[in-house]
N, C-alpha and C positions, 0 to 999 in steps of 0.2 A: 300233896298240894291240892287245893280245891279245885271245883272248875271253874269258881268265880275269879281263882287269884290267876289261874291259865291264861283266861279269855281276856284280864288286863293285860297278860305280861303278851300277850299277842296283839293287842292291840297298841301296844307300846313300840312294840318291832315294826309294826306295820306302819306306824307313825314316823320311824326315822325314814322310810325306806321312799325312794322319789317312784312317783305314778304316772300314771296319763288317764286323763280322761277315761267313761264308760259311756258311753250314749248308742245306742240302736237306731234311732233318729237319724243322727248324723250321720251313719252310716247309709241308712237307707235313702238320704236327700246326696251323697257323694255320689252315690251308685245310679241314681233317678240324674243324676247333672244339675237340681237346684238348690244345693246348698247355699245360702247370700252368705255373699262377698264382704265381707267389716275392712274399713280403715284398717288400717297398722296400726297397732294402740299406741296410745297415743302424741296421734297427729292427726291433724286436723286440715282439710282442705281448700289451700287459701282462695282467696276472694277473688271474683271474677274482676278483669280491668274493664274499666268502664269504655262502651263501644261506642266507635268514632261517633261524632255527633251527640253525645251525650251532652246532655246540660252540666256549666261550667257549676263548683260547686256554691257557690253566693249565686246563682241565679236560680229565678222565682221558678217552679213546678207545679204542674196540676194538683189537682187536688188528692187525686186520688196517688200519687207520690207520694204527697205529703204525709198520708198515715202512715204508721208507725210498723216497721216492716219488722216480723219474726227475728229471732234472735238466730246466728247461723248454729247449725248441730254439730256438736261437739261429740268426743269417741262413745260408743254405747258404754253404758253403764253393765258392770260383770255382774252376775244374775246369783246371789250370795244364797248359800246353804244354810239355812235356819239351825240354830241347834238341834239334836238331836238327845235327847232321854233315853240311854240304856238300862234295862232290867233283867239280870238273870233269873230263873225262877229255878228253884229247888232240883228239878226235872233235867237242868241243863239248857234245856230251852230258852232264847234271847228274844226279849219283847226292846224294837226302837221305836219310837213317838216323833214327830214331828208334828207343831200345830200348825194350822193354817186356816185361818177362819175367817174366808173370804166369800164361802159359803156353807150353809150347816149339811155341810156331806163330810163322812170318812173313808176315805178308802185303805183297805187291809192287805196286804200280801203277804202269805206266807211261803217262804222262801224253803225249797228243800235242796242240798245242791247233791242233787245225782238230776241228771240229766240224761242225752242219748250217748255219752261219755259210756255211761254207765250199763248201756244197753248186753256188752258183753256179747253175746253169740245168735241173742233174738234183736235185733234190730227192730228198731219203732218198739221195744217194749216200754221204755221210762215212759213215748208218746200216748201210747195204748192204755197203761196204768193211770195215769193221770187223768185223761178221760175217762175213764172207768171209776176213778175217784168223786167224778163233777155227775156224769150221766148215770150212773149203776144203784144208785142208793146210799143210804148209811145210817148207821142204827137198825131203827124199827121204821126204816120209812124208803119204802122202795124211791125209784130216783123220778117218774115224775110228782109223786106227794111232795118228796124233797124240792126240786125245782121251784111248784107250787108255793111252797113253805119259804123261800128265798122272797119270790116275788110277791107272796102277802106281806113281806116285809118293807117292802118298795126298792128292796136290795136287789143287785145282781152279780151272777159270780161266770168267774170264767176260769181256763187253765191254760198255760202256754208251758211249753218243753224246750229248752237251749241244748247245748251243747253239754255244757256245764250244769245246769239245775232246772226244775220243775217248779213254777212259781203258778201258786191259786190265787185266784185276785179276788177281792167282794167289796163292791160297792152300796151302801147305805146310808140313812140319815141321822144325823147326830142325834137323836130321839131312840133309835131302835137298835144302837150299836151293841148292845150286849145280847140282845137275842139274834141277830144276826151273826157274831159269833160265837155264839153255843151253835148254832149251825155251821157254821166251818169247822168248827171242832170236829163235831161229829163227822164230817165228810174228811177230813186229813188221817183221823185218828181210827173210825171206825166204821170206815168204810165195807160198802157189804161183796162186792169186788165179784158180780153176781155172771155165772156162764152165759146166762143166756141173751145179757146185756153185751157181754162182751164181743159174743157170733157177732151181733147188732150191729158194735159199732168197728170189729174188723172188715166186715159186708161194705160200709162206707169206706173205709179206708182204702178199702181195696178198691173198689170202685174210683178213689180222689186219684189215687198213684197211678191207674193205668191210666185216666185221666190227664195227670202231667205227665207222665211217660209220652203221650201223641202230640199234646198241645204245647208243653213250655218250655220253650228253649232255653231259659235260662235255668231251669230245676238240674236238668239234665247234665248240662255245664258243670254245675256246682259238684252235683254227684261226683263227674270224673274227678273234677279238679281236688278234693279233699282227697280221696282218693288215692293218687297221683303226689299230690304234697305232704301226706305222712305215712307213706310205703314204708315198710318193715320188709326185712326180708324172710323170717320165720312168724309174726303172729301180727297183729292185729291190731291198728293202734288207735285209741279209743275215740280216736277222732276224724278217723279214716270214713265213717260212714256220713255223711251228711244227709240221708233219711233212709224210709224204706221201699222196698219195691213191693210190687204186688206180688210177688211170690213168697217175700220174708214174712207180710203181717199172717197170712192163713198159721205160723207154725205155732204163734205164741197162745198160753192158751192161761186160764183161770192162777191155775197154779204157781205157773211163772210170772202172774201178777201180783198174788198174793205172797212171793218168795220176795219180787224186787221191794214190795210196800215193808213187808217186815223188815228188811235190811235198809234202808234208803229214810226210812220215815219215821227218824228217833230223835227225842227232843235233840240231843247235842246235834243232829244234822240240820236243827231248823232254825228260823228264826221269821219274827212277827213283828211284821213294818208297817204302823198304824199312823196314817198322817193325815190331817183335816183338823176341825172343829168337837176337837176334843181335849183332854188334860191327858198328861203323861200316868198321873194316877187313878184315871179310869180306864184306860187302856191295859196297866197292868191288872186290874181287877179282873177286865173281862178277857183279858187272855188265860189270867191262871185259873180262873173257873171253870173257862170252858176245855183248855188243854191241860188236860188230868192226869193223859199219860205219863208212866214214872219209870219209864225202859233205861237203863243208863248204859246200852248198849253204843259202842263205838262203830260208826258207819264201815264197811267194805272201803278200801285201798286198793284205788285204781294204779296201773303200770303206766306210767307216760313213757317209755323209751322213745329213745331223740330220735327222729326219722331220716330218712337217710335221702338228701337231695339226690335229681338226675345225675349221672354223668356227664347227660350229655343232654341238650334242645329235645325234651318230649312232645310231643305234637299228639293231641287224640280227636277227629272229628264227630261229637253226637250227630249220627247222622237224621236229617230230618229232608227225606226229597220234596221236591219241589218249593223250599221253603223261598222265598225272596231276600229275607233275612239273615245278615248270622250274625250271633252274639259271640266277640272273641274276648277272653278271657286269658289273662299272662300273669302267674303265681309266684311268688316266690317266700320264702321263711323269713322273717328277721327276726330280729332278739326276743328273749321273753319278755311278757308282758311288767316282769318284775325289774327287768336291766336299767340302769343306766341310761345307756343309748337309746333307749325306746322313746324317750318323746322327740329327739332327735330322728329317727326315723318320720317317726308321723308327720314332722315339719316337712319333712323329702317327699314324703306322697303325698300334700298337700301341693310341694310347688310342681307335684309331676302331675297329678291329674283333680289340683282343686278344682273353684269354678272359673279361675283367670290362671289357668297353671299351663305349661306347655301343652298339656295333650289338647286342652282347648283351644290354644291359639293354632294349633296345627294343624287338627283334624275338626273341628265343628269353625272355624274364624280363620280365613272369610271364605274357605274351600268347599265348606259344606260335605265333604268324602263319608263323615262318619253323622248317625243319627245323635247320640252319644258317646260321651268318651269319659272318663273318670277315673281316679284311683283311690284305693281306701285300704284300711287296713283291718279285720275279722278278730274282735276280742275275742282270745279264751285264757282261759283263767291258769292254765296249767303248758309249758313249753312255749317253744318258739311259736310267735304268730305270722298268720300269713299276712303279705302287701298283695292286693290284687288288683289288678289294672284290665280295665273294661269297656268295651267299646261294643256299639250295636253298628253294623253298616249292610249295605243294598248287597246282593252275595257277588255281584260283580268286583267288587273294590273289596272283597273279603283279603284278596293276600295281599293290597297294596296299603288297604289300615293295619293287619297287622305287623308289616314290616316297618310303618311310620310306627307303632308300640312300642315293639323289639327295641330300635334304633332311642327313642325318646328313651327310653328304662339303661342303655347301654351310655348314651347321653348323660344320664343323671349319675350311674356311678362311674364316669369319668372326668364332670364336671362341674366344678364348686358349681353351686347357687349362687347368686348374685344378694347383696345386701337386701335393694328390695324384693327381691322374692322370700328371702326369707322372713323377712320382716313382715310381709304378706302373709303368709302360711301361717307363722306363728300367729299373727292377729285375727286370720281366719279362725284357727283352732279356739285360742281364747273367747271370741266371741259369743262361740258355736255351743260354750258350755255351760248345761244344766239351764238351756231356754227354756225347759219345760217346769221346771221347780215352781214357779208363780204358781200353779194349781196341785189342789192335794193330789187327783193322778199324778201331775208328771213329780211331784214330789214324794211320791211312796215309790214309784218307777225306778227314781231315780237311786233312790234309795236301796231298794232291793237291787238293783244292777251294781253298786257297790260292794254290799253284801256277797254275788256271785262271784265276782273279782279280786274278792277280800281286798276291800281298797280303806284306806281310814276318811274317818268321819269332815278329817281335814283337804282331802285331796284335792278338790277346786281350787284355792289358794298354795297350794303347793305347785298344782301342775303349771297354775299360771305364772307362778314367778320363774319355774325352770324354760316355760317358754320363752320369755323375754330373755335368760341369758343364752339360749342356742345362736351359734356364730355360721355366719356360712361352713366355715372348713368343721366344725362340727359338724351339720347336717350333711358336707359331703363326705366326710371320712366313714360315717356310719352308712349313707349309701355305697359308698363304695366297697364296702367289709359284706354289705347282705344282698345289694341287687345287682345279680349273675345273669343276667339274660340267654346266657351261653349256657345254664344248667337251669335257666325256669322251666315248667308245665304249662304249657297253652293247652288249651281247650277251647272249640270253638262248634256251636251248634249252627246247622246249616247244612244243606245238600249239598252232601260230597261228592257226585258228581261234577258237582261246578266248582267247587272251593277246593276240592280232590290236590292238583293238579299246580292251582295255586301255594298252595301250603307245602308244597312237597320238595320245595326251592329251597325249605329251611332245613328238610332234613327227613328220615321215615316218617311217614305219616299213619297211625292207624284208626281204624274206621269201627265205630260199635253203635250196637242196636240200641235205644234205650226201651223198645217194646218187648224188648226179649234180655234184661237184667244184663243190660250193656254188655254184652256179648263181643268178642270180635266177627265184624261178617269182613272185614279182609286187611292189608298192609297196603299203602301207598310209598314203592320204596323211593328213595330222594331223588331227586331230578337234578344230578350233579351238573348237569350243561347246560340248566337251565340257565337264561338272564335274571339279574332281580327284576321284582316287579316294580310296574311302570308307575314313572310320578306319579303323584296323586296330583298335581296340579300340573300339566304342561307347559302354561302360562309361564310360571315362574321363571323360565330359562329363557321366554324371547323377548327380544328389544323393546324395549318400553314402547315403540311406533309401531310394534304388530300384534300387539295385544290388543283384544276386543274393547 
């Protein structure tokens, strides 16, 4: 069987199978707390009643009445996926096209999916490679000529590393698009992957991680928390690492760069997502020209083994003294990203921590307890995904937000959603999808994020009709089947001395370094006689005549 007849009969499968959304965006505006809010598609918000004293309607009005007032807005309009032009080339390698010719820019990304999935035993190396790919050279042209050579173009290139894949991006003008990439070619393909570049840019590295090691409380968090949510109890699981520490990047070295690039960066593991101000058939021109490689090697076969939840309420403090702050963080698994139930989940952590969802009304409206609050769900392409629920609060009210968390999440999977919340959530999600596609970035972005997720060309209009059929007892049967609050991973960054004591009411607490490759420096065992902690509103319990 070819690989051309494969890649249909796979993308035919892919096309029966129900999705949800990819956006990074959205994640990152759920987690920040300003994601906007959309209508419930469609309905529409009725007409204000006219206030007392209003002029009757046959009586005369100023003038300025009189003109002719805006039409009222109706549900947003869904932000549609342009076709897409698939081409396989001889090599295996898949060139997709998207026009957009709103202005004469193209942007390119080529998609490679080994990511830090893929890192295996050196940590930060897929991250290291990659940059080593963009900063080190390739060909005959060490890497600042090459750089040079980018921007005589008026082009520019960058590299970002996932979970799942390593994507190089280059942006230029519809004029210079083939010599731009003959230059990415060179740089994916034949890269010079050079030692002493590499010292260079582990020297930086190392210097950034001990960097977030001191200053950011949320790196740290994360650290734990993947960690902690795909525990193995004999090996390793390829998603366990969420970056690397300054002690991991010193190990990796030339060779282990130039092992991951031969293994990881074969045509069949690539693909070339050219969207802007150009045709489908000059894209494939300048892609088979310039990617000449002809390796028909089959990428390395990663282990997903299923991770093995808590038993019991994990609790880990990143400790950071004298912080003010602590960012808590509450984890849990739900289905893969391939299930069923999966956009049914994502409805439930919409109505738990959208932007009008309980943890808002609770913790940020009108109590003010937490700075933010939110909940979201962390695409990976491969196994069960995390739901994660996130709050920033002053370190004083550190145990009394996370026990309003806990309780909100133990809430949700014991009690349907209500019609309009669901109907919310779902029209929040809808709304929310592929806002970026109007521009050739967010449409080559968007595109390659598909790509990483093996999601089809159709999925927008899939996902959004499955959202409109989700029912309450849908979104809560699925909450109630994956959020455990009684076996989630909290993590919470903040001085444990102060939050120590707090936290310790829910169960063992332990305390790691993250200046010293999150170490344990000790156990806070549970404070069985503790009381819970104290409302977060006091107010709330006295007579309405003694309230301020």
């Amino acid at each position: 069987m070819s690989e051309r007849t494969k890649r249909r009969e796979r993308r035919e499968r892919r096309a029966a199978r129900p999705w949800l959304s990819w956006t990074a965006a959205a994640l990152a505006a759920a987690f920040c707390g300003c994601a906007p809010a959309a209508p419930p598609a469609g309905r529409v918000a009725p007409a204000a009643a006219p206030s007392k004293g209003a002029p009757s309607k046959g009586a005369p009005r100023p003038e300025a009445e009189r003109r002719e007032q805006p039409p009222p807005s109706g549900p947003a309009r869904p932000a549609r996926m342009p076709a897409i032009a698939w081409a396989e080339l001889p090599s295996g390698l898949s060139v997709a096209t998207a026009v957009n010719r709103a202005l004469p820019l193209v942007e390119v990304r080529v998609v490679v999916r080994g990511g830090s999935s893929a890192d295996g035993e050196r940590t930060g190396l897929a991250a290291l490679t990659g940059q080593l790919l963009v900063h080190g050279g390739a060909g005959g042209l060490p890497g600042r000529e090459l750089l040079a050579r980018v921007e005589s173009l008026g082009a520019s290139l960058w590299v970002d590393t996932g979970l799942d894949a390593t994507v190089i991006g280059l942006r230029t003008t519809r004029d210079r698009l083939a010599e731009a990439i003959d230059l990415l070619g060179l740089v994916v393909q034949r890269p010079r992957l050079d030692a002493a570049e590499l010292t260079r840019l582990k020297a930086r590295a190392v210097d950034a991680a001990r960097d977030r090691a001191r200053t950011d409380g949320r790196w740290g968090a994360l650290m734990v928390l993947f960690r902690d949510l795909y525990a193995l109890p004999t090996e390793l699981h390829p998603y366990a690492s969420f970056g690397a520490t300054a002690s991991e990047l010193p190990k990796i070295t030339a060779a282990d760069c130039r092992a991951f690039h031969a293994a990881w960066y074969v045509p069949k593991n690539t693909v070339v997502v050219v969207a802007g101000d150009t045709t489908p058939e000059a894209a494939r021109a300048a892609v088979e020209k310039a990617f000449a490689d002809r390796r028909g090697a089959e990428p390395p076969a990663l282990s997903f083994t299923e991770p093995m939840p808590p038993g019991s309420l994990k609790i880990t403090i990143v400790d950071r003294p004298k912080s003010a702050e602590s960012e808590i963080f509450v984890g849990v698994l739900g289905p893969e990203r391939r299930d069923p139930e999966w956009p049914a989940l994502a409805v439930a952590g919409q109505v738990l921590g959208g932007p009008s969802g309980r943890l808002s009304r609770d913790l940020l409206e009108p109590r003010g307890a937490a700075r933010a609050a939110s909940a979201a769900t962390i695409d990976v392409a491969e196994g069960p995904v995390p739901l994660v629920v996130q709050a920033v609060a002053p370190a004083a009210r550190t145990g009394a937000v996370a026990q309003a968390m806990l309780e909100q999440a133990e809430q949700l999977a014991t009690t349907m959603p209500s019609e309009e919340e669901t109907e919310a959530a779902a029209g929040r999600l809808s709304a929310g999808l592929g806002l970026g596609i109007g521009t050739a970035a967010g449409l080559a972005d968007e595109i390659a994020g598909m790509q990483v997720l093996d999601l089809p060309d159709d999925y927008h209009d899939s996902y959004r009709k499955e959202l409109r059929d989700i029912t309450p007892a849908l979104a809560g049967k699925v909450a109630a089947d994956h959020v455990r609050p009684a076996r989630a991973v909290v993590v919470v960054a903040g001085d444990a001395q102060v939050i120590g004591p707090m936290l310790s009411r829910f169960g063992d607490v332990k305390v790691v370094d993250p200046t010293r490759d999150f170490e344990r420096k000790r156990t806070i065992q549970r404070d069985a006689g503790a009381s819970p902690a104290p409302a977060l509103d006091a107010d709330r319990a006295a007579p309405a005549q003694d309230r301020p």
